[in-house]
GUBAPA-54405 format. One record per residue (C-alpha): residue in one letter; x, y, z; residue number from 0. Coordinates in pm, 1 decimal, always signed. Example, Ala and Ser with C-alpha at 12.3 -4.5 7.8 and 13.67 -1.06 7.14 Angstrom:
REM residues 2
+---+----------+----------+----------+-----+
: r :       px :       py :       pz :   k :
+---+----------+----------+----------+-----+
: A :  +1230.0 :   -450.0 :   +780.0 :   0 :
: S :  +1367.0 :   -106.0 :   +714.0 :   1 :
+---+----------+----------+----------+-----+
This chain:
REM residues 189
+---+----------+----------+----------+-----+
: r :       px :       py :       pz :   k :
+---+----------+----------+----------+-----+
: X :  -2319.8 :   +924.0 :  +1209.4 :   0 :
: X :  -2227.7 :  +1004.7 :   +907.9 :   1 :
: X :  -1925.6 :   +957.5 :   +692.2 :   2 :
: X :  -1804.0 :  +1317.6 :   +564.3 :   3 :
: X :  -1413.0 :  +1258.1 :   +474.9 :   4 :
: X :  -1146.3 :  +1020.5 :   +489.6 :   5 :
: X :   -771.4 :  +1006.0 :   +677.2 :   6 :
: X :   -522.4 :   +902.2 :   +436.5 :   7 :
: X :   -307.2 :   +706.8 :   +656.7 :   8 :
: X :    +22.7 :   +508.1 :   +576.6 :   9 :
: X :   +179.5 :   +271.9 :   +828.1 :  10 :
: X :   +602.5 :   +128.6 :   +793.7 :  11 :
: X :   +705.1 :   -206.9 :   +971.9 :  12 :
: X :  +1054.0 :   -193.4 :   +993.7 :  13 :
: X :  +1241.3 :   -448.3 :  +1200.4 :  14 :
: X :  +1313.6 :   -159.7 :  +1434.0 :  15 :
: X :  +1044.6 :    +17.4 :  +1462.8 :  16 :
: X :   +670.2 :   +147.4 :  +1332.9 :  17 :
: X :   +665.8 :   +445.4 :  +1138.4 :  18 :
: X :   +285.0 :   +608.7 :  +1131.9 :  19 :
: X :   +243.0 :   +880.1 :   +883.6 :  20 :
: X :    -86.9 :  +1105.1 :   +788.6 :  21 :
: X :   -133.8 :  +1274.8 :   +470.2 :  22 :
: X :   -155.4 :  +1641.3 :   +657.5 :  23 :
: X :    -26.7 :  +1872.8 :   +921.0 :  24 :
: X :    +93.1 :  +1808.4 :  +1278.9 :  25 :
: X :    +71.3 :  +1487.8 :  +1452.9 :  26 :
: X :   -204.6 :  +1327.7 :  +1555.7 :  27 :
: X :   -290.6 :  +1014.2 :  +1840.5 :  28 :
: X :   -496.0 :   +797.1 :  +1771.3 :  29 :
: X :   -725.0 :   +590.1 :  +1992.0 :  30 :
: X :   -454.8 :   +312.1 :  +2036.5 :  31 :
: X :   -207.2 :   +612.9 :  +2170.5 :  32 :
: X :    +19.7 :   +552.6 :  +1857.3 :  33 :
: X :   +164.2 :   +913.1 :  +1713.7 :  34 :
: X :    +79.7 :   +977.1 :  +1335.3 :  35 :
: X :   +305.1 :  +1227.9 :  +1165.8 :  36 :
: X :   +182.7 :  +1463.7 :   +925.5 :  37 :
: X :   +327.1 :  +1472.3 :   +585.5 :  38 :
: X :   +241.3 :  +1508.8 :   +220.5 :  39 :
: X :   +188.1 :  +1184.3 :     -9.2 :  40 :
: X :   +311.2 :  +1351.9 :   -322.7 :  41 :
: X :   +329.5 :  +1192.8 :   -673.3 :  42 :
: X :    +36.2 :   +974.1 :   -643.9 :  43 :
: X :   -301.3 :  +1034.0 :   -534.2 :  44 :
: X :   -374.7 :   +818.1 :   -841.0 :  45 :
: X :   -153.5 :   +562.2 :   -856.6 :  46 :
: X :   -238.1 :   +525.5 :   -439.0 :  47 :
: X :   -580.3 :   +453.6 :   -587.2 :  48 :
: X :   -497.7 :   +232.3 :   -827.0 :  49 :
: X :   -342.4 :    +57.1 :   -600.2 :  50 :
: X :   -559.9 :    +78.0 :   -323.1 :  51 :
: X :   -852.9 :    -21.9 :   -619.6 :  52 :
: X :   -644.7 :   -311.1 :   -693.1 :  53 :
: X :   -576.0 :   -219.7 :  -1046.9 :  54 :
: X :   -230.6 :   -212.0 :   -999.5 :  55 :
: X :    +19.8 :   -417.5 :   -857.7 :  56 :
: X :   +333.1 :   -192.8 :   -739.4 :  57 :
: X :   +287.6 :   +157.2 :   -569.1 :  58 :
: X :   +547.3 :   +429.0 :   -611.6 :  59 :
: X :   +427.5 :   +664.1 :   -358.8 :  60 :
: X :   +661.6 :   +976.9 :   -274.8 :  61 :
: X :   +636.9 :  +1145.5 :    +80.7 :  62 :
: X :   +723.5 :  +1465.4 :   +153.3 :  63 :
: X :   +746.8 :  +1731.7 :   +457.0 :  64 :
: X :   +966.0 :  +1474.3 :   +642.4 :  65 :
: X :  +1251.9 :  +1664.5 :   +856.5 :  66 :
: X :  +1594.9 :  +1655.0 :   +767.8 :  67 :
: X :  +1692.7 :  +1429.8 :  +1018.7 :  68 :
: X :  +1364.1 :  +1185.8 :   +992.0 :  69 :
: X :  +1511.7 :  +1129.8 :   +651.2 :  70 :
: X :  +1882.8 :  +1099.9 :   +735.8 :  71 :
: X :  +1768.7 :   +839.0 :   +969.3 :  72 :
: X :  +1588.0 :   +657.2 :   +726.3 :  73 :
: X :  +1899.6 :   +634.7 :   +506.9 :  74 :
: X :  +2070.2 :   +533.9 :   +733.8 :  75 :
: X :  +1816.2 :   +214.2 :   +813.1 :  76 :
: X :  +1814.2 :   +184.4 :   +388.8 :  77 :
: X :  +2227.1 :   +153.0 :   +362.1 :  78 :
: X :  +2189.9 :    -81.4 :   +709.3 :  79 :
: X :  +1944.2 :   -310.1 :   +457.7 :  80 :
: X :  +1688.3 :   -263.7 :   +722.0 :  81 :
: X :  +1407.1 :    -89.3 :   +514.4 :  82 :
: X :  +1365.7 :   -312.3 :   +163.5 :  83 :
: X :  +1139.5 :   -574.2 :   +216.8 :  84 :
: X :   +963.1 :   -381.1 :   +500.7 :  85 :
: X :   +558.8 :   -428.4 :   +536.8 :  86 :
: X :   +371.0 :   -117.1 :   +421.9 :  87 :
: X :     +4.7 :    -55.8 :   +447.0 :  88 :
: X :   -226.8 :   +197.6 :   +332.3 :  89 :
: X :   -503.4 :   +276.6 :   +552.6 :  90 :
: X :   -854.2 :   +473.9 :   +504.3 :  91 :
: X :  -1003.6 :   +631.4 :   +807.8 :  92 :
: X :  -1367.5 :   +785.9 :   +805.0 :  93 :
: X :  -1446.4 :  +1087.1 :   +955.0 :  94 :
: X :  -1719.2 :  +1259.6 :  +1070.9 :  95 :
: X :  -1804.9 :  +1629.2 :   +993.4 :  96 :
: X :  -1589.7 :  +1777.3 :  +1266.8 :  97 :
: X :  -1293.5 :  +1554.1 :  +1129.3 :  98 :
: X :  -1260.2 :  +1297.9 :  +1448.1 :  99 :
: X :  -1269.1 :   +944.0 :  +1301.2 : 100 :
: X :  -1580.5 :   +708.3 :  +1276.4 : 101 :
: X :  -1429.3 :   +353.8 :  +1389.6 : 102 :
: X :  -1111.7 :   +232.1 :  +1349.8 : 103 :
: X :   -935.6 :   +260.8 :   +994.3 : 104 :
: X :   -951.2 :    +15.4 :   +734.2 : 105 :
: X :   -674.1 :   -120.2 :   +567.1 : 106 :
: X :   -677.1 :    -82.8 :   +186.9 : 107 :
: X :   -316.3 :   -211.0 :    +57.8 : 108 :
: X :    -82.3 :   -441.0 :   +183.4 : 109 :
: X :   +253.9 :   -451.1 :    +53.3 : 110 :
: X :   +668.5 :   -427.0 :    +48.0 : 111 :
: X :   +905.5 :   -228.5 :    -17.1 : 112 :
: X :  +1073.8 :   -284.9 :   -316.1 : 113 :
: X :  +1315.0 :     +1.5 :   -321.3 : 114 :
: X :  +1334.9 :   +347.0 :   -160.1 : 115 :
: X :  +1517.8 :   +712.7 :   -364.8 : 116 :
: X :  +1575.1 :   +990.2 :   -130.5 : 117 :
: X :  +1621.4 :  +1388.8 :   -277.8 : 118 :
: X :  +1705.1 :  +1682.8 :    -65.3 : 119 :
: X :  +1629.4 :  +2017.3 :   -225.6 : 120 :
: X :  +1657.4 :  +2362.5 :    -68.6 : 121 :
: X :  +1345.0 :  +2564.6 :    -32.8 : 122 :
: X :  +1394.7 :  +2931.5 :   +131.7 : 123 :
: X :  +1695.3 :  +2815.0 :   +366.0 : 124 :
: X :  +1515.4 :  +2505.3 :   +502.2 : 125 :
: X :  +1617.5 :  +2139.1 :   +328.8 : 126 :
: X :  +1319.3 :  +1945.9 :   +191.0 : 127 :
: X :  +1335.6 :  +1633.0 :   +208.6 : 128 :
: X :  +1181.4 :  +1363.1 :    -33.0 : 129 :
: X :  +1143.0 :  +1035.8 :    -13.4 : 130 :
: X :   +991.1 :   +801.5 :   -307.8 : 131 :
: X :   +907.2 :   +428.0 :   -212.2 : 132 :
: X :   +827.9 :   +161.7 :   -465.8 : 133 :
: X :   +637.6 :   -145.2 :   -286.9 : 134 :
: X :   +522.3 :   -384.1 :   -451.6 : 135 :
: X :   +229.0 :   -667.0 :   -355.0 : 136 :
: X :   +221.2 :  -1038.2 :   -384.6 : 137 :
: X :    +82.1 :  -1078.1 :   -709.6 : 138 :
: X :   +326.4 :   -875.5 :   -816.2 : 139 :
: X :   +557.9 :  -1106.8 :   -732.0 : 140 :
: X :   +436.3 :  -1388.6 :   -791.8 : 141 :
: X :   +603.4 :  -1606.9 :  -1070.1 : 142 :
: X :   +415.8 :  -1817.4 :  -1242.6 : 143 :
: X :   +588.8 :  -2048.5 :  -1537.8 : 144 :
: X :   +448.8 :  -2028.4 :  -1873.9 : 145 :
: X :   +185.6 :  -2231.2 :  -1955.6 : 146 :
: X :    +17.8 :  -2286.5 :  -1571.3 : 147 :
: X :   -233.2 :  -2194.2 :  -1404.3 : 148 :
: X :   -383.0 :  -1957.4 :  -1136.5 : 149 :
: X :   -592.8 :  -2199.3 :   -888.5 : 150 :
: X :   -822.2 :  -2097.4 :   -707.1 : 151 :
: X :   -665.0 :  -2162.2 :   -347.4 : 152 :
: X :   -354.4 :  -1895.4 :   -471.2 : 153 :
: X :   -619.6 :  -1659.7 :   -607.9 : 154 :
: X :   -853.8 :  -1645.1 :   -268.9 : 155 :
: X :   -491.9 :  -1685.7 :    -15.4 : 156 :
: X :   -333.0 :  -1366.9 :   -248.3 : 157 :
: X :   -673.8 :  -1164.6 :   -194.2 : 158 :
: X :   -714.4 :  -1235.1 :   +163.6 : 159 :
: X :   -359.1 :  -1101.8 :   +243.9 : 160 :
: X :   -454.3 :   -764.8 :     -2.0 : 161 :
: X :   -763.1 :   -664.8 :   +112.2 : 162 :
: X :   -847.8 :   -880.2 :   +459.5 : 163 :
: X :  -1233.7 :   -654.1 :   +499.8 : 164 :
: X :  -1332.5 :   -739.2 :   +179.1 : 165 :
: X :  -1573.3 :  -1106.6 :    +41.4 : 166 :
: X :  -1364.5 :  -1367.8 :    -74.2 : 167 :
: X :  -1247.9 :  -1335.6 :   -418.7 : 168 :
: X :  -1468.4 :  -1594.5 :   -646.6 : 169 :
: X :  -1304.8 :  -1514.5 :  -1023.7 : 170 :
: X :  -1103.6 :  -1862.2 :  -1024.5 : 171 :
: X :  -1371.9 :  -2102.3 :   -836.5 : 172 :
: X :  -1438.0 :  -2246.5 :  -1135.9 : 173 :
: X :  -1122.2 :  -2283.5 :  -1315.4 : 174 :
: X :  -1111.0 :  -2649.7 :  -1210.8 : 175 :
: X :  -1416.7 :  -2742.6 :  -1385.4 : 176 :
: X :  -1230.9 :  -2627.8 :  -1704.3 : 177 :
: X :   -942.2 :  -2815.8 :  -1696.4 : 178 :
: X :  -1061.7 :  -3149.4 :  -1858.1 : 179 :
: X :  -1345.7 :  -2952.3 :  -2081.0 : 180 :
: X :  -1256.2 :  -2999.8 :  -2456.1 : 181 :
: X :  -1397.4 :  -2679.3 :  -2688.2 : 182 :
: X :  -1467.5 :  -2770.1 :  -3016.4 : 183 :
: X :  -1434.5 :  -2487.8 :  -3259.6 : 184 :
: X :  -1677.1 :  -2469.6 :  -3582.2 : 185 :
: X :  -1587.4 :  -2619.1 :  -3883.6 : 186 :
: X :  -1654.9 :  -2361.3 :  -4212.5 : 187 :
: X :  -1673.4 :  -2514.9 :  -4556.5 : 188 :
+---+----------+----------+----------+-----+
């Protein structure tokens, strides 16, 4: 069958608890039985991209439609230091042309949560709640001193933990074969 869209889904590890959102309306189960929330990934449908793309190493992704009291729950978890540092993934889930999903969904980003800003705004007598996440990756932070090197075992261990479905990552195999060469630049008279 044929692929005709994709679930945007976005899955929080907090020690507590699992927190499974959808980008859309009303909750869904899925075939483990685990609830997905509908909400709206605001702010970002390009930088989720980017990051999902690999082109960029932190994700500020903002989420909004969560309830008054999902969000006063999550800053509560925040001020209880519970949430920074939390495992957040980004998952892509084909679907066929009457919207149920074509295997199970494939996880595009891997990362933490670096910080978290909450804003509640007022919208016809009901509070909107919005909540902005920064997570960063691990080659984001990674520190590397001035003047090393990226091996090869780092490079192919950091894209095995970023995107696990994907070949292994080859752009440092040979890195070690340059260490010892010598380039000898042309002399001009």
């Amino acid at each position: 069958m044929a692929v005709k869209s994709l679930r945007l889904q976005v899955r929080f590890e907090f020690p507590s608890q699992t927190v499974r959102l959808w980008d859309g309306s009303g909750p869904f189960m899925d075939a483990n039985g685990d609830i997905w929330k509908g909400v709206t990934i605001t702010d970002g449908a390009d930088v989720v991209e980017s990051a999902i793309n690999g082109e960029s190493a932190t994700l500020m992704m903002g989420i909004s439609g969560v309830t008054w009291e999902a969000a006063g729950l999550a800053w509560e978890e925040a001020e209880a230091g519970d949430v920074i540092g939390s495992k957040v993934q980004i998952l892509i889930q084909p679907l066929d042309l009457l919207d149920q999903p074509l295997g199970d969904p494939e996880v595009r980003y891997t990362g933490l949560i670096d910080d978290i800003i909450f804003d509640d705004t007022v919208q016809n007598d009901n509070v909107v709640s919005t909540v902005m996440i920064e997570c960063v990756n691990r080659f984001s932070m990674r520190n590397i001193a001035s003047g090393s090197v990226l091996s090869n075992v780092d490079q192919q261990a950091r894209s095995a933990i970023l995107n696990p479905g994907a070949d292994p990552d080859r752009i440092c195999e040979r890195l070690s074969t340059l260490i010892d060469k010598a380039i000898r630049w042309p002399v001009f008279s």
